[in-house]
C-alpha positions, 0 to 999 in steps of 0.5 A, spaced: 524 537 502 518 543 501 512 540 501 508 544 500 504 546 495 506 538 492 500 534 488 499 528 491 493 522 490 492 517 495 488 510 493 485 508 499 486 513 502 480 515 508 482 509 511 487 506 515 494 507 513 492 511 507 489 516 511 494 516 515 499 517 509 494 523 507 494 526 514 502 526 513 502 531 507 497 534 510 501 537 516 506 538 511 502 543 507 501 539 501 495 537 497 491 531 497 487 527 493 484 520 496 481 514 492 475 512 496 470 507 495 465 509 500 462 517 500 462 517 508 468 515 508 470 520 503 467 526 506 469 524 513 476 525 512 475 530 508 472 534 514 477 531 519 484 532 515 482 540 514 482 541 520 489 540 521 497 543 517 497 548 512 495 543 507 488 542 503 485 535 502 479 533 497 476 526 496 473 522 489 469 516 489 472 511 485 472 504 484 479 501 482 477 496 480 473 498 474 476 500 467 471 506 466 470 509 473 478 509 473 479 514 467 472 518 469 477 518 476 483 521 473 480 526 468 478 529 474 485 529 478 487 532 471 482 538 471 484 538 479 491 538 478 492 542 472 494 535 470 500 535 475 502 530 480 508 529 484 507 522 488 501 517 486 500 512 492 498 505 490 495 504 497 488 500 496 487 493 498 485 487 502 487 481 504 484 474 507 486 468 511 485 461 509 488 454 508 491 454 501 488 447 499 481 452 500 483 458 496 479 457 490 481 460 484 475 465 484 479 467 491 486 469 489 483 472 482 478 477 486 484 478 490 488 480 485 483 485 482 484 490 487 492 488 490 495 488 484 491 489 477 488 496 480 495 498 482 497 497 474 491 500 472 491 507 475 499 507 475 498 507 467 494 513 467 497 517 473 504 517 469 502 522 464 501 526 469 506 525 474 512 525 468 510 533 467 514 533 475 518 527 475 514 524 480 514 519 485 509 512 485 509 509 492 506 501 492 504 499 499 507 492 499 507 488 505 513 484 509 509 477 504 511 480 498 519 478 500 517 472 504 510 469 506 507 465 511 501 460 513 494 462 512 495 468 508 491 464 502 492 469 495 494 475 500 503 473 498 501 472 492 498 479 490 504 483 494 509 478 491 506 480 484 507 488 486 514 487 487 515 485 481 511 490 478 515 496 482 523 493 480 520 494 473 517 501 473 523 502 477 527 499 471 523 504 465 522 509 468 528 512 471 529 515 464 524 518 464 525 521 472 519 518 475 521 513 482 518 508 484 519 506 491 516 499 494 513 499 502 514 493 506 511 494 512 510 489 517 503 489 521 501 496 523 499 498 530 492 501 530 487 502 536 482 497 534 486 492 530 481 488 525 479 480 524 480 479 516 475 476 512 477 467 513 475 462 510 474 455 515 475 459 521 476 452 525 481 448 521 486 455 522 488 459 529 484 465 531 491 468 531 492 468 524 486 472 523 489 478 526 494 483 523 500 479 521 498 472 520 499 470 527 507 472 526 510 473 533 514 480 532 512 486 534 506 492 530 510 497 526 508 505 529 503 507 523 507 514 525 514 512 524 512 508 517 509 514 514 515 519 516 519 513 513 515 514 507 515 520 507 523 521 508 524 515 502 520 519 497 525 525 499 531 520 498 529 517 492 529 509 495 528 505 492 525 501 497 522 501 505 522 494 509 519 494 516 522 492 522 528 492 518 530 486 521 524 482 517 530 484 512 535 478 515 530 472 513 528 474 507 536 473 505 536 467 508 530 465 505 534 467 498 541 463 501 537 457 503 529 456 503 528 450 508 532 454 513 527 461 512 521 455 512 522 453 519 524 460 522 518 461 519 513 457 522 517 458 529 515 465 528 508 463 526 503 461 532 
């Protein structure tokens, strides 16, 4: 497929995977625009994207996470676009760590704002614009919204709730020619992996606070997760689960959940 000259919008994206999904069409000559919570950030990619491909590369400071900045967002991807787009990213979110006998109700709902009444928010208002080209929206999920593990408090609850949101948008808007397409990635290889945000560090391991809760498997290539982003939408996918693998356990998880369970916790430190 020729990217080039494609329209495409990011959430997220002058940060960790997003950037990199915006560096890939970048390279491939089409022209993006992140959703940034934080100017610096915004600028910075900015500066640093333009740099490389034949593709351009802008920024807008939006809170997602608010109705009206939302809109204000998206009347400007409008006049940026001339109204057009071709893939919409739902790549904005976070996660925490926690027992779930301590995550409170506020926990999971400040969770839920971002990861998944975010997606919906901005969803709704970039269709419009991405039926004018029958376009792709890509949610980034994770390997929690098929199977969870311990320690994640609300994280598995929100990524469950986007894979429910994307087989539906899936179900509606294929007559419309619109792909929906789910990324499930496991833990993403990264240069300075981070330590999220806890709650009672001392009652779970140190482990459970680095990518991936403490599963034992090995960090998926940012690189190879993009090309295969990249390669689904062309495709037309309706789903990416990395390692593939992880695809095996959420089978026996549907076959037999006590058996996913303990595999589970053997694969959790």
């Amino acid at each position: 497929m020729d990217w080039n000259g494609k329209n495409i919008v990011i959430t997220g994206g002058s940060s960790g995977l997003g950037k990199k999904i915006a560096e890939g069409f970048v390279r491939r000559g089409s022209n993006v625009l992140v959703f940034t919570l934080e100017e610096e950030l915004g600028v910075s990619t900015k500066e640093e994207l333009s740099k490389i491909g034949t593709g351009s590369i802008d920024y807008i400071r939006v809170d997602i996470t608010n109705d009206e900045d939302c809109r204000d967002a998206f009347r400007k991807v409008e006049s940026y676009f001339n109204g057009r787009i071709d893939v919409f990213v739902n790549n904005a979110g976070r996660s925490v760590r926690g027992r779930i006998e301590q995550t409170s109700v506020e926990d999971f709902r400040s969770l839920m704002e971002l990861n998944f009444f975010a997606t919906v928010r901005c969803t709704l208002l970039a269709i419009p614009m991405l039926r004018k080209n029958q376009g792709t929206i890509v949610n980034i999920g994770s390997l929690a919204s098929k199977g969870v593990s311990r320690w994640i408090a609300a994280y598995g609850a929100t990524k469950y709730a986007v894979a429910a949101y994307t087989q539906q948008l899936r179900l509606e808007l294929k007559d419309i020619g619109i792909h929906a397409m789910l990324v499930c990635p496991g833990p993403v290889s990264r240069n300075n992996p981070r330590l999220y945000q806890h709650k009672n560090a001392d009652q779970i391991p140190e482990a459970a606070r680095r990518p991936g809760a403490g599963i034992k498997t090995a960090p998926v290539k940012v690189e190879k997760l993009v090309d295969s982003i990249i390669k689904g939408i062309e495709r037309k996918k309706e789903e990416i689960v990395l390692p593939r693998k992880a695809r095996i356990l959420f089978v026996l998880y549907q076959i037999c959940p006590k058996l996913g369970d303990w595999i589970t916790r053997k694969m959790t430190a």
